[in-house]
Legacy VTK file of the C-alpha trace (Angstrom):
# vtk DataFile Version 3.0
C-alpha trace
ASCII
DATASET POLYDATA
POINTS 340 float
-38.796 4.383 26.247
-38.244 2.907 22.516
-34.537 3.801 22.919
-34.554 1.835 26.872
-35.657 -0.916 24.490
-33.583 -0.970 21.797
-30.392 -0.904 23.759
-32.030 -3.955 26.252
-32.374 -6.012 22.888
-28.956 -5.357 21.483
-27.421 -5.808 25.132
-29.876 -9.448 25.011
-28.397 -9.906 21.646
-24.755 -9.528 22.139
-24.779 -11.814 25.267
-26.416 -14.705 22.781
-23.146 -14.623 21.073
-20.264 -17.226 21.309
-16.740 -16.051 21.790
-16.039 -16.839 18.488
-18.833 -14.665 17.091
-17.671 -11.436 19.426
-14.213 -12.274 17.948
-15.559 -11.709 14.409
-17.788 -8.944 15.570
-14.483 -7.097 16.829
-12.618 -7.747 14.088
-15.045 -6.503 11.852
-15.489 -2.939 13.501
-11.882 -3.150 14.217
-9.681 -4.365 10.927
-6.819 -3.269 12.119
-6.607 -5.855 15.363
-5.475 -8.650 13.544
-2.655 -7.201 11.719
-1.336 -5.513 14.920
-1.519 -9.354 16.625
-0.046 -10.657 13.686
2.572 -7.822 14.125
3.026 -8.698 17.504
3.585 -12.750 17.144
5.955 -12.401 14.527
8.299 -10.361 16.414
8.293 -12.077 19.613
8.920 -15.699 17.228
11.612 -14.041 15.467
12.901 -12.435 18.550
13.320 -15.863 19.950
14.230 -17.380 16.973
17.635 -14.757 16.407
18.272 -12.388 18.612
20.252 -9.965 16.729
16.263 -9.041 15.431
15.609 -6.642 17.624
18.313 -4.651 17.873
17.996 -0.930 17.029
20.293 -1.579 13.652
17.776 -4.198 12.816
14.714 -2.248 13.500
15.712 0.702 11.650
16.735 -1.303 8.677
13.698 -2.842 8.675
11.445 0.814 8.766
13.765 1.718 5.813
12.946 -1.298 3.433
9.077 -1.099 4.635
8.991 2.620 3.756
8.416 1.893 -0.304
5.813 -0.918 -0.204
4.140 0.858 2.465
3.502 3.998 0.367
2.862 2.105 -2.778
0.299 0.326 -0.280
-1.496 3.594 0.263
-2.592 3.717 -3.516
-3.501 0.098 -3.758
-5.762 0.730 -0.308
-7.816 3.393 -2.203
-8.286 1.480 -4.940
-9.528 -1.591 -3.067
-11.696 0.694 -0.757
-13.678 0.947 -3.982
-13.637 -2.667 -5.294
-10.941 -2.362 -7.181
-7.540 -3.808 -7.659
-4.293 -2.300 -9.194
-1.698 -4.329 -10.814
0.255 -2.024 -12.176
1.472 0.131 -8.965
4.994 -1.390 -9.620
5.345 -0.112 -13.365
4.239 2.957 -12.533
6.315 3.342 -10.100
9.478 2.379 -11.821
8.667 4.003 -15.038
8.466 7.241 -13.075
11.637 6.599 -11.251
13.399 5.437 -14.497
12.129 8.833 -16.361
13.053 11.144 -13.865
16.472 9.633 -13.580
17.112 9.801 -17.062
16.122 13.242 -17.688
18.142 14.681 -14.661
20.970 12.232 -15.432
24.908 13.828 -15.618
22.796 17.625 -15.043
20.544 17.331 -17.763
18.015 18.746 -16.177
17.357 20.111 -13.101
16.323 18.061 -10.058
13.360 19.719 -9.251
12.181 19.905 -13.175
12.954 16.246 -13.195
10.662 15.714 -10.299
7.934 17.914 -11.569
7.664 15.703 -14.600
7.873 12.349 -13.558
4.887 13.050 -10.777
2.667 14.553 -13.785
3.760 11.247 -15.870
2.331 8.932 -12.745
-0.328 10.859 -12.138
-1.593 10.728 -15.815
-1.092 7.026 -15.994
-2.896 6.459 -12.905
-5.551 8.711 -14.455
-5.564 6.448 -17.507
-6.356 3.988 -14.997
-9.203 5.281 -14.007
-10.554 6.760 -17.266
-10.305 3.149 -18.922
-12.493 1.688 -15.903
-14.915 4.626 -15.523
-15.911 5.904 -19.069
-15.084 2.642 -21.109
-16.262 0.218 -18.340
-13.699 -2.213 -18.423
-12.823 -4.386 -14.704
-10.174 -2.822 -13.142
-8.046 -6.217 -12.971
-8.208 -6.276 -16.642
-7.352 -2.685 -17.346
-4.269 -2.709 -14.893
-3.193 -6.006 -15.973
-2.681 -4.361 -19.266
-1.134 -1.441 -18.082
1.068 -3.435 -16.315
2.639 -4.633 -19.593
2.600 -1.513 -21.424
4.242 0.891 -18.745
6.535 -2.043 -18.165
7.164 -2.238 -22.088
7.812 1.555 -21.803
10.202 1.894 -18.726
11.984 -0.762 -20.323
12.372 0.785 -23.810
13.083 4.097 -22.598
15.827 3.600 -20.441
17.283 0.722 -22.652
17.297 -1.965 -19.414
20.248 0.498 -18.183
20.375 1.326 -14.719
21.830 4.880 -13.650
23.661 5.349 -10.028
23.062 7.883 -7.985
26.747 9.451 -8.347
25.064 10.558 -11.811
22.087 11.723 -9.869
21.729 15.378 -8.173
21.130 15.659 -5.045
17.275 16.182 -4.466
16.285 12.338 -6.426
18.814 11.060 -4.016
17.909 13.026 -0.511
14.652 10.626 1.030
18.119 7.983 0.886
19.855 10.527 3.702
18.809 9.798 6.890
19.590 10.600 10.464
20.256 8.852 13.951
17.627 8.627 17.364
19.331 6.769 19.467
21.198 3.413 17.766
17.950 3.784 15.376
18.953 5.214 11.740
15.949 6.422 10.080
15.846 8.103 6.536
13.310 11.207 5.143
11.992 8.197 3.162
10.358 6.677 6.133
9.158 10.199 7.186
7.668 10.776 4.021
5.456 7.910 3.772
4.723 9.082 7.527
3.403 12.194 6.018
1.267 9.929 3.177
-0.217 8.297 5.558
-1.264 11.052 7.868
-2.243 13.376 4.478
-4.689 9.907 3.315
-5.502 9.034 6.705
-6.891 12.541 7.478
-8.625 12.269 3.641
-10.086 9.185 4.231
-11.961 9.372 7.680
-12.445 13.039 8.136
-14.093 14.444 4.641
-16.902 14.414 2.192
-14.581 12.347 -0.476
-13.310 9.591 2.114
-16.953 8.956 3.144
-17.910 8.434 -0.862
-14.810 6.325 -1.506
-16.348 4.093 1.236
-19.717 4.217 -0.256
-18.456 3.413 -3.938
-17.061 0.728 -2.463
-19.219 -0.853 -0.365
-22.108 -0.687 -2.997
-21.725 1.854 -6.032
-24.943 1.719 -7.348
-26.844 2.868 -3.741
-23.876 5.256 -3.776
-25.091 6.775 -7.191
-28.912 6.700 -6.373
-27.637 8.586 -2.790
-26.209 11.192 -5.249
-22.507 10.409 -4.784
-20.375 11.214 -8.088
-19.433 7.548 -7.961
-17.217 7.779 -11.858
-15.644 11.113 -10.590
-14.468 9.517 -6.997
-13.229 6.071 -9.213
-11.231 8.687 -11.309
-9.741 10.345 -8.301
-9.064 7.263 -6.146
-6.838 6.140 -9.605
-5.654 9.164 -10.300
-4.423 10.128 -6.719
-2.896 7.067 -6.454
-1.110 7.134 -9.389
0.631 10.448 -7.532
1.448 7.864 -4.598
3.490 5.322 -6.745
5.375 8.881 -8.046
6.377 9.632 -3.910
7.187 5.753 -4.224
9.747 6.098 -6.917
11.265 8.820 -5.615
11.676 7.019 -2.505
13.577 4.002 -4.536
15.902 5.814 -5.792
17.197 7.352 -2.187
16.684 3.902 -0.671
18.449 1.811 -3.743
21.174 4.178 -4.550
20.391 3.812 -8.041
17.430 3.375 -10.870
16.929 0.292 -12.668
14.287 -0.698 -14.666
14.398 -4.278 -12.755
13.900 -2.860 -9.283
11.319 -4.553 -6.476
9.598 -7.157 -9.033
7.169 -8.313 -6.949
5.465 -4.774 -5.731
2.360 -5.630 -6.586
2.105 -8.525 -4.736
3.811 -7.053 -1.881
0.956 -4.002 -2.045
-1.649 -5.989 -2.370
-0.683 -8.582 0.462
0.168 -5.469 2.639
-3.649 -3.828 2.206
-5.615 -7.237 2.588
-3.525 -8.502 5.203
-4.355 -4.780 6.947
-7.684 -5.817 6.930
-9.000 -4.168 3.939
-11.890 -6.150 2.183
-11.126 -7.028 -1.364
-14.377 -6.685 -1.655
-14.928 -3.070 -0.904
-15.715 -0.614 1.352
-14.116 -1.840 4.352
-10.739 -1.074 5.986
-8.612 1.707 7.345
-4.946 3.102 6.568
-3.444 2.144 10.135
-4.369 -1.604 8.736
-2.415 -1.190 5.072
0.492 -0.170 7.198
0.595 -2.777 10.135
0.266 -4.666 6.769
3.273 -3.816 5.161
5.112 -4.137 8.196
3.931 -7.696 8.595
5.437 -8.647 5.077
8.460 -6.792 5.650
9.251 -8.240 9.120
8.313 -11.371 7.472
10.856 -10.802 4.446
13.254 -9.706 6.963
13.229 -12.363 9.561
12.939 -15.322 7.513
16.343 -13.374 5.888
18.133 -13.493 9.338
17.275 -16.626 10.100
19.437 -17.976 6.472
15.787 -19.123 4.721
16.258 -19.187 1.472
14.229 -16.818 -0.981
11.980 -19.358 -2.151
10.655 -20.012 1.099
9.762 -16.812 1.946
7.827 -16.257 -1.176
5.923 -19.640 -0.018
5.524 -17.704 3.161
4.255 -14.634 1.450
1.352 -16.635 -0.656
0.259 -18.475 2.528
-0.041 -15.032 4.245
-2.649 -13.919 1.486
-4.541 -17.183 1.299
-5.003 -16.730 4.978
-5.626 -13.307 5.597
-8.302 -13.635 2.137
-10.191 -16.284 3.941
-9.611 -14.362 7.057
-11.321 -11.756 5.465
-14.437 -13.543 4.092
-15.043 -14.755 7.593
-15.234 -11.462 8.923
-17.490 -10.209 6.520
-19.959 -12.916 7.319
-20.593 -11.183 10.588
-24.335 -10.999 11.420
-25.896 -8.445 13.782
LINES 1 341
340 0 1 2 3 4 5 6 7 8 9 10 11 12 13 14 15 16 17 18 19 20 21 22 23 24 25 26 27 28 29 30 31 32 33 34 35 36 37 38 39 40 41 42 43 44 45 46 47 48 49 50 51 52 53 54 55 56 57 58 59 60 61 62 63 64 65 66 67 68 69 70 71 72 73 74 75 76 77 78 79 80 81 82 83 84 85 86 87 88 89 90 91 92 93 94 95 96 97 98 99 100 101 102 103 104 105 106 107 108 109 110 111 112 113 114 115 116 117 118 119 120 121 122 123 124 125 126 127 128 129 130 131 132 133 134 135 136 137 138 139 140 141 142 143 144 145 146 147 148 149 150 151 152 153 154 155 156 157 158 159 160 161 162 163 164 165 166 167 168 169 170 171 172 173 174 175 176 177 178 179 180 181 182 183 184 185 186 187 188 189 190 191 192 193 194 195 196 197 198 199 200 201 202 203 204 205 206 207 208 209 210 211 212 213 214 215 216 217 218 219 220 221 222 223 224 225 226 227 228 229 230 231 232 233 234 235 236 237 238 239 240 241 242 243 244 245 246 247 248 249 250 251 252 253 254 255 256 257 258 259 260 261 262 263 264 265 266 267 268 269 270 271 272 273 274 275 276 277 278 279 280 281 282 283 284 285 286 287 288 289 290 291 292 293 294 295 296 297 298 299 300 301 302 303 304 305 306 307 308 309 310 311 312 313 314 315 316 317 318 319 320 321 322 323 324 325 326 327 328 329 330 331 332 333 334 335 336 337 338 339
């Protein structure tokens, strides 16, 4: 009888609603509507506004320059499941590209060694990450905004600002750059790669004991901590594990730039962090799923790419780009207004 009841009040309260309010009540148990929308409007304006967008050529050059911010955007979405924010995704990421290059440059050493190393080196600064904001307390903007400088510092003083092609590259840092052809589409192992991240995160995320406590960090750590959750051991591992993402990123760069150089994607922290809270991933914590960050990153790469076609000049589209996160921040606070 008490259950009859419940359900007529929740039915009674759900019809008191406006259709804004079941709009935010949607998009609140469903993050990841918006960005497919968003998805969705800016292909059928840039369809209109140049045809040549849609075309297979297009669409699979557009998958291949996604395929790097995406995955970098799969760190940055574990991070800010837990209230956190990391600035330094891009210097990790090229430091480990540049140090991998370097030591398997001209046959130095071998590919796979190479490899080997430069994942340890970006999972150990991602670590140090997570160490500085768990056991010395400091915010996580502050501790990555430092670490932004000094594994930018070090990339750059290690490799001397030189880049290094891939002719002086063996084959395996250079293979997620081969690709191969379904239908007029040209896709490259790159894109199927980050495919795999996100299945391998996804999976992590919404079907085990550790996704369920990186939610609960976020959404309140200290209820997380009385509950019993490990909440400094899950902080460590969210940095940590990301910090093996940005590695898979690097190695990714390299295939898709056909070199390594220490100046490579400049802005891929904002690009991350627009991709995950344009997904629908509170900044706040504790809210937002994978299938979001990526829809994301798609967004800002269809955006990038687009505005490109259309002959709009760089600065524009980096106006575009810090519109996008105003919007999708206050977008965001809305939504997590919602009231039963």
């Amino acid at each position: 009888m008490s259950n009859t009841v419940t359900s007529a009040a929740a039915e009674f309260a759900r019809r008191q609603h406006s259709p804004v309010q079941r709009v935010q009540h949607q998009l609140h148990a469903r993050p990841w509507l918006s960005p497919l929308f968003l998805l969705f409007v800016a292909f059928v304006v840039f369809f209109i506004a140049t045809p040549t967008f849609l075309t297979a050529n297009s669409m699979g050059i557009l998958l291949q320059q996604t395929a790097v911010v995406a995955t970098l955007a799969v760190g940055q979405t574990l991070v800010i499941l837990t209230a956190g924010i990391d600035l330094s995704v891009g210097a990790i990421m090229v430091l480990t590209m540049m140090v991998m290059a370097s030591l398997a440059r001209d046959g130095g050493m071998p590919g796979l060694l190479a490899l080997l190393i430069g994942f340890v080196l970006a999972l150990a600064a991602g670590a140090l990450n997570g160490f500085l904001v768990t056991r010395i307390n400091l915010p996580p903007f502050i501790v990555t905004l430092g670490t932004l400088s000094v594994y930018t510092a070090i990339a750059l003083l290690y490799s001397g600002g030189e880049s290094i092609q891939a002719s002086h590259l063996p084959g395996l840092l250079n293979v997620l750059g081969d690709g191969f052809a379904i239908g007029g589409f040209r896709l490259t192992w790159g894109i199927v790669v980050m495919v795999i991240i996100y299945a391998v995160v996804g999976f992590a995320l919404s079907q085990t004991a550790w996704g369920r406590y990186v939610y609960a960090v976020g959404d309140d750590p200290e209820a997380a901590r009385l509950s019993g959750v490990p909440s400094k051991r899950i902080l460590l591992a969210v940095y940590t594990v990301a910090g093996l993402i940005y590695a898979v990123a690097a190695w990714e760069l390299i295939g898709r730039a056909g070199a390594a150089t220490p100046n490579a994607v400049p802005d891929a922290n904002l690009q991350s962090i627009t991709a995950v809270v344009i997904g629908g991933t509170s900044l706040f914590g504790g809210r937002g799923v994978l299938i979001g960050t990526l829809l994301g990153a798609l967004i800002v790469q269809t955006l990038q790419f687009g505005l490109s076609q259309m002959g709009v000049d760089q600065q524009w589209r980096v106006l575009a780009t810090g519109i996008l996160i105003v919007v999708a921040v206050a977008a965001d606070q809305w939504i997590r207004k919602v009231k039963a």
